[in-house]
N, C-alpha and C positions, 0 to 999 in steps of 0.2 A: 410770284415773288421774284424779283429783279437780284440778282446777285454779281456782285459788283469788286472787283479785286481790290484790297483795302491793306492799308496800315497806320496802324493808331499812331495819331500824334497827341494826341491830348487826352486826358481822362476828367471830367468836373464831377459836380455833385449828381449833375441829372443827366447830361448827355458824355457822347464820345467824338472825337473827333477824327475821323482818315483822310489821309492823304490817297488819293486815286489816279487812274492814268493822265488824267488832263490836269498839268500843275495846277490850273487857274482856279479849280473848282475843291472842295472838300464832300465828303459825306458825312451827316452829322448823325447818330445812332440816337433816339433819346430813348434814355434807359426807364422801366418800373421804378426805379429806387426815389424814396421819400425822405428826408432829409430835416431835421431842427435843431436848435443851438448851434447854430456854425459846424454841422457835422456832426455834433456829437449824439444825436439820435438818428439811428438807422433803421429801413423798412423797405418792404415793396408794397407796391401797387397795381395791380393787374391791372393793363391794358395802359396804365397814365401814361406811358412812354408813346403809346399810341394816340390818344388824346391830345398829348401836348404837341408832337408833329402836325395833326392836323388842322389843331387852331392856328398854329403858327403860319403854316401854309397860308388861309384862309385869312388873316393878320397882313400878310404879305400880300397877299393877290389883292386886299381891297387898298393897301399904300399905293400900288402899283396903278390900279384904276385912277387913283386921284393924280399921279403925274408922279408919286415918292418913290425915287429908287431907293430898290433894297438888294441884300446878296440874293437872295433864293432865286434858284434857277426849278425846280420840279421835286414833287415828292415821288420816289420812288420804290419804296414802300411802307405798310402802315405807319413804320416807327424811325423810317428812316426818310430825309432829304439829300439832296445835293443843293449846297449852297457855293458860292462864290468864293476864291482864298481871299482873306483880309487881315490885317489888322485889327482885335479888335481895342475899341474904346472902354477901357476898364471901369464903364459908369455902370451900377445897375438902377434901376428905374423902377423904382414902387410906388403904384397904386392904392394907396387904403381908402376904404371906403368902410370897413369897418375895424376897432382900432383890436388888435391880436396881437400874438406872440411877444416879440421883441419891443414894440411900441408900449405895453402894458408895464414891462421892464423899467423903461426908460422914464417914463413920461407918467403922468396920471390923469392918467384914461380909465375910465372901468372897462372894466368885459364885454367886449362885443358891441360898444358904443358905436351909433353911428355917427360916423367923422362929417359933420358935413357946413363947409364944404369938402371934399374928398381931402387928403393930404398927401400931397404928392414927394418922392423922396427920392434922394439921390445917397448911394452907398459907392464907396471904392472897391471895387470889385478884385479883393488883394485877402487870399487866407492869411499869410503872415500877420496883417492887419487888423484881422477876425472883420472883414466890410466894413468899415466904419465909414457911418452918415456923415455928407458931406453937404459944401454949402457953396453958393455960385465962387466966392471968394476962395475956398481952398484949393476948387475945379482949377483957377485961372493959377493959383501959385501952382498947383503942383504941374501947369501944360498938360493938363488930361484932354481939352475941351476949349 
């Protein structure tokens, strides 16, 4: 286990963010914690924080093989990466392939319906906000993207 001098600069729903001896770079911690309703259920999960570093790694190393730069520079331990300092783009980018949680809410879907084609989704990634789904048009008025 790599231990790395650190200090938080950010805290989200599922990771942490430090700041480390090379300004360029950050260490990201991804936490156990499990998360619905915009926060308002809370949980852990053994090991997810491990899981999710590793897919992401693994996300990263095969953009990179097709030519897509990304921040990640190396995981260096199970739960933890060092990625690149950035900016980031306050899009978040949902995949449904089957229709759950907050889509059941909004929309009428049944339970567990599969979406298909997939439905791909764009949220502003803004708690004040509570993420609210966004659409190419509001991307461009608010200069997200």
């Amino acid at each position: 286990m790599t231990e790395i001098k650190k200090e938080l600069l950010y805290t989200g729903k599922a990771k942490n963010v430090y700041k480390i001896e090379n300004d360029d770079e950050v260490l990201i911690k991804f936490r156990d914690d499990i998360t619905a309703l915009d926060g308002g259920k809370k949980d852990t999960l053994s090991k997810k924080g491990a899981y999710n570093a590793l897919i992401s790694a693994k996300f990263f190393k095969i953009l990179e093989e097709e030519g897509i730069l990304t921040q990640y520079v190396k995981l260096v331990n199970e739960d933890e990466m060092i990625s690149k300092s950035l900016d980031m783009i306050p899009l978040e980018v949902i995949c449904r392939n089957i229709a759950t949680g907050s889509l059941l809410r909004k929309y009428p879907f049944h339970k567990n319906q599969e979406l298909q084609p997939p439905v791909l989704q764009f949220d502003y990634k803004n708690d004040v906000y509570h993420d609210p789904m966004l659409n190419d048009s509001i991307i461009i008025a608010l200069k997200i993207a």
